[in-house]
N, C-alpha and C positions, 0 to 999 in steps of 0.2 A: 663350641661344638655346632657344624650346622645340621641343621632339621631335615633329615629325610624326607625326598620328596616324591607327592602320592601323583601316581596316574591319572590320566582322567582325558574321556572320551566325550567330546565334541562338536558339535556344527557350526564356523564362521562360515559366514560372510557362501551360504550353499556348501561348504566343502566338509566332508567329514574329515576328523584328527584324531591322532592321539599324540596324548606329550605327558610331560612330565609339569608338578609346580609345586612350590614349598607349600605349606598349609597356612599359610600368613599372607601369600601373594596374593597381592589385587588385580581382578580383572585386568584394570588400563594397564598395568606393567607387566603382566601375559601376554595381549594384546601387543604392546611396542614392543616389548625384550625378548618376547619367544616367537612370534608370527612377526613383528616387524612393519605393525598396522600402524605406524605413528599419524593416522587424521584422528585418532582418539586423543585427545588433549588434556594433560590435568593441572590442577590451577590450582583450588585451594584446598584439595585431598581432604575433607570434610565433608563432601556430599552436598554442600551447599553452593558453587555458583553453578554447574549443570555444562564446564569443559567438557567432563566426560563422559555425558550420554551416547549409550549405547541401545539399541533394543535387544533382551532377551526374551525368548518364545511369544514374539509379537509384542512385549508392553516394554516401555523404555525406563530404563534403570542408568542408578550410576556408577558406572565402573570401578570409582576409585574408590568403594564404600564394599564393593560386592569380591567376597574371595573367590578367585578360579577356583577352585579343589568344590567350590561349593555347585559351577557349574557344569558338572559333568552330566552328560545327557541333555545336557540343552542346547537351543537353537540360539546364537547370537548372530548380533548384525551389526558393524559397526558401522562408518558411516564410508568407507570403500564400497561394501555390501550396497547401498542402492544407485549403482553409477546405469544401471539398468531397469531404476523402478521411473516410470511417465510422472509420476506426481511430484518426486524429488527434483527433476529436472525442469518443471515447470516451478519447483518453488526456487530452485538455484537462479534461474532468469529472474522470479521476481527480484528474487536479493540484489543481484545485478543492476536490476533496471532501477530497483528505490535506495541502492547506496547504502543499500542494511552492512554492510561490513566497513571495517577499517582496518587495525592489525591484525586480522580473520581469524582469532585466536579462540575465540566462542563461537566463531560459525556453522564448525561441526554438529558441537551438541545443538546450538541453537535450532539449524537445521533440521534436527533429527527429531528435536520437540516440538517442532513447527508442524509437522507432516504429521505426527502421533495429534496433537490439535486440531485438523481439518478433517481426519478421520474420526474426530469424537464429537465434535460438536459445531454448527452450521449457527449464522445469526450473530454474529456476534461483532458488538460495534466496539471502538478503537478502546473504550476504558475497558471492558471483560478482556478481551484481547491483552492487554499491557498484565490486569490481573493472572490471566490464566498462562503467561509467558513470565510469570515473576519468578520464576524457578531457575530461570535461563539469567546468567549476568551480564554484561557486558561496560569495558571500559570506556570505549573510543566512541559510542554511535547516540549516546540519548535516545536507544531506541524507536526513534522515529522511521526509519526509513525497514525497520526490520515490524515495524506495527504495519506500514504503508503497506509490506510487501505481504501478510499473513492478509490483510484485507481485502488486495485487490482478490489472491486468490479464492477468498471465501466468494468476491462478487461473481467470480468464476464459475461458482458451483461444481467447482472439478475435484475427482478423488480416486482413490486409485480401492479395489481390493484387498482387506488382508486379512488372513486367518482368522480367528478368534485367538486371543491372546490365554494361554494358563497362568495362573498367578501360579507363582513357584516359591514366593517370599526372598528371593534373590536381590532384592534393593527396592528402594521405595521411585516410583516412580514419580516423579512432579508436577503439582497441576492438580485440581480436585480429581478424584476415581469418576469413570464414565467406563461404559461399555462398548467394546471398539465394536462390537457385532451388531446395538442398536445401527451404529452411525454407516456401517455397510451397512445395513437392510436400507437405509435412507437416503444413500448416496445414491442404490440401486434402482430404486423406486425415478431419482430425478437425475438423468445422465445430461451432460452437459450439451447445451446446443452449439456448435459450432460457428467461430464467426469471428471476424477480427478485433468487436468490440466487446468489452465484458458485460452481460446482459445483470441486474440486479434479479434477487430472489424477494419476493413481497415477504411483506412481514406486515408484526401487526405495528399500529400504530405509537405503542410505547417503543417497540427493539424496532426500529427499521433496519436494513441493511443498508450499509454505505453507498453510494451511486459512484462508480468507478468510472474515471475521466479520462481519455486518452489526450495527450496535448501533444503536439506537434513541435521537431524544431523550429526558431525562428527564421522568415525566409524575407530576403528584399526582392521588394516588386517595385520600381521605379524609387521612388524618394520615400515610401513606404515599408515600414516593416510587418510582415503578417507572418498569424500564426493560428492554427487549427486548431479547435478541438470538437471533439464527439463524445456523448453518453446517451445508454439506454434507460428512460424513466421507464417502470410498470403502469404506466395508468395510458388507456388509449388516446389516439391522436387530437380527436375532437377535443378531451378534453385538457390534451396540455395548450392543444391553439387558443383555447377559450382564457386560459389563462395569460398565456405570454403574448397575445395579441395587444390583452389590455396593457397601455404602458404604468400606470399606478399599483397595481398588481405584479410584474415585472419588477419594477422598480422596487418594490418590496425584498424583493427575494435577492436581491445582488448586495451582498454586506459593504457598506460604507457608502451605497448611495444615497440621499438625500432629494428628492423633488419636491421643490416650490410651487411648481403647478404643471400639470400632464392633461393637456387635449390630445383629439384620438390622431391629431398629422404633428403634433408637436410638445418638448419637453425642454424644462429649464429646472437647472439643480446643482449640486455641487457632488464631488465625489471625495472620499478620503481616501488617502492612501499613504499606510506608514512604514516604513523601508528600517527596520531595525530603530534606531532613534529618529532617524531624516522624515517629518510626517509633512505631506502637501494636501492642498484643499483646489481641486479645480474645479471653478464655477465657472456655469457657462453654458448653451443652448442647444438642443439637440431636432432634428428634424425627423418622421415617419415614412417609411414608404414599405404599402404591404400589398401583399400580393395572398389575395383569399384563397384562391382555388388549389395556387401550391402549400398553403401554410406554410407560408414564408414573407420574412417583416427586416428591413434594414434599418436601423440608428444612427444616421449621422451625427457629429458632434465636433465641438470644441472646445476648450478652455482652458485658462491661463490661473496661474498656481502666484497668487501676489508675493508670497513669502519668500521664492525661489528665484522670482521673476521667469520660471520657463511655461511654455505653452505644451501645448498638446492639441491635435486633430485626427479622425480618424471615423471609422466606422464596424459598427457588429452586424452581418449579416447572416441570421440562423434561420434553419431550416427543418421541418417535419416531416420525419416519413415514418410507414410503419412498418414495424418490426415482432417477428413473432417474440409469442411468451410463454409461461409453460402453461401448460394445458390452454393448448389451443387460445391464447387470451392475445389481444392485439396490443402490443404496449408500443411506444415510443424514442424513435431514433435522432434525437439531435444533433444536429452538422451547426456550429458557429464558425464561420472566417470570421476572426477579426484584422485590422487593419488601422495602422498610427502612424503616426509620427510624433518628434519632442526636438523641443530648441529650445535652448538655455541650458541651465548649470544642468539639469537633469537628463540631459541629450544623452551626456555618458553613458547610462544605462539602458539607453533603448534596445541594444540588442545582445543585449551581456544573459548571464542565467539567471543575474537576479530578477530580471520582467519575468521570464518565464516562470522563474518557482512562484513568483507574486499570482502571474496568471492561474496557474495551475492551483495552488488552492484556492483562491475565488472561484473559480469551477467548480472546484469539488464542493464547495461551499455554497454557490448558487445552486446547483442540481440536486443537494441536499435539500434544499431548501424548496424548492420547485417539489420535489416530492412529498415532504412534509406539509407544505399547502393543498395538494390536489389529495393526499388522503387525511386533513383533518382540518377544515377550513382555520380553525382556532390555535392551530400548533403555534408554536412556539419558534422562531426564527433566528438565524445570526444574524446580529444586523450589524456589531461594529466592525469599525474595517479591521483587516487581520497583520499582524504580525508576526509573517511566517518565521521558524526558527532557522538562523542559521543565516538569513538575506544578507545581513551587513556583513559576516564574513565570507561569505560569498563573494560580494562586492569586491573587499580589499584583497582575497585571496587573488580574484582576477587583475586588481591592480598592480599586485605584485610581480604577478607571473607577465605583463608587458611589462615592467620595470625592466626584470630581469631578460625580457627576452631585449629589450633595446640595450642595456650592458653587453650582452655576448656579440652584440652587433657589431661595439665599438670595440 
């Protein structure tokens, strides 16, 4: 005998409805079977990996837990519903640009809980971050690139408006309870400054906020490979110069370098660097050349890796300028070109992704670290060299694909 089914009046995605649904139907299968909203996804219909978040009356719930019949009269959203909100399309680019998806099958909800997160709560570094998305599952990505991307945006300080949310007891929503109405009074208070770099928000000195690094593709310049990168520190100019001028202070703050001895025209040290299992030691002599009045300082260098037998030369040349903060405060805009070259077995990778992701978190990693010095002399530093996830398949992923690009050749 099937169960008569009850009316029930609606708001998706701005449109009012009416329709019809059994008194046992869930949400997501309203959503896909009667409106025909398939970006709502269900996975393990237990309310537990968070395919199907939805927002209802502003707070995000999950679909596959919450009966339709039970939301009549309310406002839902599913994730069609913000192909027109500024915040979701700046969080969809980050995903984009940090590789947060794979078989995009948690993107939705991911999504939709990412955006509910930057409206609730601001500060927050990569472990709260992983905690407060532990709601959301995912198979393919190790979350990393979906941590990266909620990050950059928080260094962004962007957010959009939204209601105050009614609780209605329509499904639990994931993530501690937080007040969506504190976190607009706060977004309002601090509107984003415009600019192509992501500017950091001070914090105190336990939560710092992450320092957001822009890197550049790699580009050749004669027999040279170079690559850009830029970040904004909050602390003003004089005093990042006072720091990075000094090379044994520098040298502090760049994880895996080692100096044997640092005068103010010259440097000799060894640097580490471990590529998944592949680890090199280049030892070898660096020279100074600064230029006071622009706050700007070159590093030339060399050295040769005994293990590999390959070399390496090249140089860092970074640059200070200033850059506004909030409230009127003068903080700091860092420009590094760097520039190398490699010969021997390690040549391969001079201009593959793998230098790039290596570079890219040593930046993040240095400029963390440069911030953590200038607001707390005694902090605490990364110093071993890093291990980004993922390099060695990286590596081989790219070996494959010339593999296979010289088969279709022949």
């Amino acid at each position: 005998m099937t169960a008569a089914k009850h009316p029930l009046t609606l708001t998706v995605n701005g449109r009012t409805l009416t329709a019809e649904a059994p008194p046992r139907q869930h949400l997501a299968d309203f959503l896909r079977e009667t409106l025909l909203l398939t970006g709502t996804h269900i996975g393990c219909e237990h309310g537990v990996c968070g395919a199907c978040t939805v927002e209802i009356d502003g707070a995000i719930a999950r679909s596959c837990i919450t009966l339709a019949v039970a939301c009549d009269g309310a406002r839902v959203r599913s994730i069609e519903g913000f192909d027109d909100d500024p915040l979701m399309a700046r969080l969809r680019d980050a995903f984009r640009d940090a590789h947060a998806l794979q078989c995009g099958y948690c993107t939705p909800g991911m999504l939709i809980a990412a955006r509910d997160l930057l409206l609730r709560k601001s500060d927050l570094d990569r472990d709260a971050i992983r905690t407060e998305m532990s709601g959301n599952l995912c198979r393919c990505t190790g979350y990393a690139g979906i941590v990266q991307a909620i990050e950059t945006l928080i260094a962004e300080r962007r957010g959009v408006t939204l209601p105050e949310p009614q609780p209605n007891g329509l499904g639990p929503a994931p993530g501690p309870a937080a007040s969506h109405a504190a976190a607009t009074q706060r977004l309002e208070r601090q509107p984003p400054e415009p600019g192509p770099v992501p500017a950091p928000k001070p914090a105190s000195r336990k939560t710092r906020t992450a320092i957001a690094v822009v890197v550049s593709a790699i580009e050749t310049e004669g027999r040279n490979n170079l690559l850009r990168q830029t970040f904004v520190l909050p602390h003003p100019p004089q005093a990042v110069w006072s720091l990075m001028r000094d090379p044994a202070l520098l040298g502090q703050c760049l994880p895996g370098l080692v100096l044997e001895s640092a005068a103010d025209d010259r440097v000799e040290g060894h640097m580490l660097v471990q590529l998944g299992p592949l680890r090199a030691r280049f030892a070898g002599t660096g020279t100074i050349e600064r230029f006071e009045a622009e706050h700007r300082q070159i590093i030339r260098g060399r050295g040769s890796d005994r293990g590999s037998g390959s070399f390496a030369e090249g140089s860092i040349d970074y640059c200070l300028s200033a850059a506004p903060g909030a409230e009127g405060q003068a903080w700091t805009r860092v420009d590094v070109t760097m520039r190398y070259g490699l010969s021997g077995p390690l040549a391969q990778f001079g201009r593959s992704g793998l230098i790039r992701n290596l570079v890219a978190r040593l930046s993040e990693a240095f400029a963390q670290n440069l911030d953590a010095r200038l607001a707390a002399p005694e902090a605490a530093l990364t110093r071993a060299p890093l291990a980004p996830a993922g390099l060695l398949a990286a590596a081989l992923k790219e070996s494959l694909s010339r593999a296979l690009a010289r088969l279709r050749r022949r």
